[in-house]
TIKELO-91844 format. One record per residue (C-alpha): residue in three letters; residue number from 1; x, y, z. Coordinates in Angstrom, 1 decimal, decimal comma. Last residue first. Layout:
N
<residu ALA	num NUM	u X	v Y	w Z>
...
This chain:
84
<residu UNK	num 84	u -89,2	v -32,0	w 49,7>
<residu UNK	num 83	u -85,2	v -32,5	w 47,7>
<residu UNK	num 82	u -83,5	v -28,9	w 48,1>
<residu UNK	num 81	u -81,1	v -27,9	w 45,3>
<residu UNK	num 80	u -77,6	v -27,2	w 46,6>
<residu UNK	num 79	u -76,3	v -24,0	w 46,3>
<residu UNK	num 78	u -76,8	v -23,2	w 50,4>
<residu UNK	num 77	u -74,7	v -26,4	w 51,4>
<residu UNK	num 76	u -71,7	v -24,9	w 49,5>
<residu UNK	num 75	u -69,6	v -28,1	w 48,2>
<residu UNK	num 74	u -66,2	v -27,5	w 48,6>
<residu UNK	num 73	u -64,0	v -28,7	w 45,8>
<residu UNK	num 72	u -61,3	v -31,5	w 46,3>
<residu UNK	num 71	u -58,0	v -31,0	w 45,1>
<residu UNK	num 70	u -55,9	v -33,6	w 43,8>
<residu UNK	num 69	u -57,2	v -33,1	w 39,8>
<residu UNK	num 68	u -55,5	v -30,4	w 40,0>
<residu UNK	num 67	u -52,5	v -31,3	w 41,4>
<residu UNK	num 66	u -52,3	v -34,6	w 39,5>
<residu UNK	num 65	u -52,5	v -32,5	w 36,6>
<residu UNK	num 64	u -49,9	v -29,9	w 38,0>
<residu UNK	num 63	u -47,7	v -33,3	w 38,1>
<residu UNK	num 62	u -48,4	v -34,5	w 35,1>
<residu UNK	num 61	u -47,2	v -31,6	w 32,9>
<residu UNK	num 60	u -44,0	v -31,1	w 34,7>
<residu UNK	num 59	u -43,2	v -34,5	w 33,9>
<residu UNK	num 58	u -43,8	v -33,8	w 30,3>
<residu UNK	num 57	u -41,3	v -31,1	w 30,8>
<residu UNK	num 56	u -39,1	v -33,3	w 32,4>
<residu UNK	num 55	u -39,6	v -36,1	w 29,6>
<residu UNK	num 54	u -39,1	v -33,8	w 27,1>
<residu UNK	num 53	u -35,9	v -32,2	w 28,3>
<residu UNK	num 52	u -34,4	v -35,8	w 29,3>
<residu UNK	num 51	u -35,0	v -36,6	w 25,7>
<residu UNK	num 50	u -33,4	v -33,9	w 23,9>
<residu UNK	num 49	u -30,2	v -34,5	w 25,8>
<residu UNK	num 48	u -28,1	v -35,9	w 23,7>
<residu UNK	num 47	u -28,1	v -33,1	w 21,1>
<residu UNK	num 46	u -27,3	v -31,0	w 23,8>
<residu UNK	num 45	u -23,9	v -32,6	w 24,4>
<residu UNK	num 44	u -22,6	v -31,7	w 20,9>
<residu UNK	num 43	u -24,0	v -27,7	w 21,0>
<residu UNK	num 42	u -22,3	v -27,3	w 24,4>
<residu UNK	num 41	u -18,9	v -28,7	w 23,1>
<residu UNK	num 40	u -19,0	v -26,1	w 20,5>
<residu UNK	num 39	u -19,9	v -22,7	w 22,6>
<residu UNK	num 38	u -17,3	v -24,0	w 24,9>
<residu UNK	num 37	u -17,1	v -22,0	w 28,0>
<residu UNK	num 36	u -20,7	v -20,0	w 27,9>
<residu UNK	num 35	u -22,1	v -23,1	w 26,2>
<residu UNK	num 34	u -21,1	v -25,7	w 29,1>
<residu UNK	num 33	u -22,3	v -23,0	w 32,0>
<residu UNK	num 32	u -25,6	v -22,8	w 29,7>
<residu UNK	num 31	u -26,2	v -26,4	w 29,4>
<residu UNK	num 30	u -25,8	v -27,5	w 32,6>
<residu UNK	num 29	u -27,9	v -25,0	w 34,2>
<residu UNK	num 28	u -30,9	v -25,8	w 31,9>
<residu UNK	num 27	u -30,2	v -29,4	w 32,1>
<residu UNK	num 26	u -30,2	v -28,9	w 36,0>
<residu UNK	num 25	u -33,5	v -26,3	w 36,2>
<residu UNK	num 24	u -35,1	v -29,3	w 34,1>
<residu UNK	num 23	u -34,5	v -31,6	w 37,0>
<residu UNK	num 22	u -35,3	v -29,2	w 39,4>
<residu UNK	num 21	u -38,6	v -28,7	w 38,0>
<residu UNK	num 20	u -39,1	v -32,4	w 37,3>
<residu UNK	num 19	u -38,1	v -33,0	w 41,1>
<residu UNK	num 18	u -40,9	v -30,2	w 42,2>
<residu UNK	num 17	u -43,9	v -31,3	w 39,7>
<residu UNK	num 16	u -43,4	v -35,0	w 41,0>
<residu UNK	num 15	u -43,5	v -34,2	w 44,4>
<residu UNK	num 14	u -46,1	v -31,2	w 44,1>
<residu UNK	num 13	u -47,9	v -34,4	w 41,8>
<residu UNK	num 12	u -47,3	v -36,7	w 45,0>
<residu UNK	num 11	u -49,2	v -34,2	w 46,9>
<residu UNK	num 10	u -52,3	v -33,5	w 45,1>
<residu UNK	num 9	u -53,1	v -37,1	w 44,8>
<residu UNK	num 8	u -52,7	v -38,0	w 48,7>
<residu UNK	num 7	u -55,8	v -35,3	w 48,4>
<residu UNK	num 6	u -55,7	v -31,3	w 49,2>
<residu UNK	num 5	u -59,2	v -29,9	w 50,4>
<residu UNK	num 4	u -59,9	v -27,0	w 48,2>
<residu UNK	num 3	u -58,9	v -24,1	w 46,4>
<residu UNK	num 2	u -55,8	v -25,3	w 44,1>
<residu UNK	num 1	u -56,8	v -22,9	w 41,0>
């Protein structure tokens, strides 16, 4: 999927795609330690943070874009039509 000559693009996505991911690792983390100890208190504090899920995840999302769209293909010399 990432064949290719990798850009200045394809590298600030890996950044962004990597802090999202351990950003959403955190909330995950968070919120299970707090629910295993107080199922109740858990249930209170997720509520709050709907919106830091969705923006990691969205995150996420734009930084295997920029990834992809951060690689440039190889063009093979020998598929290319000849001009005479």
């Amino acid at each position: 999927m990432f064949e290719g000559e990798k850009t200045l693009i394809f590298w600030l996505g890996l950044m962004i795609l990597s802090l999202a991911s351990v950003s959403l690792f955190s909330l995950v983390w968070f919120n299970v330690v707090v629910d295993f100890f107080n199922p109740y208190e858990g249930l209170v504090s997720l509520r709050y943070q709907v919106p830091f899920f969705v923006a990691a995840t969205v995150f996420v999302l734009v930084g295997l874009y920029m990834m992809k769209c951060g690689t440039k293909k190889n063009v093979d010399s020998s598929k290319q039509p000849q001009l005479s």
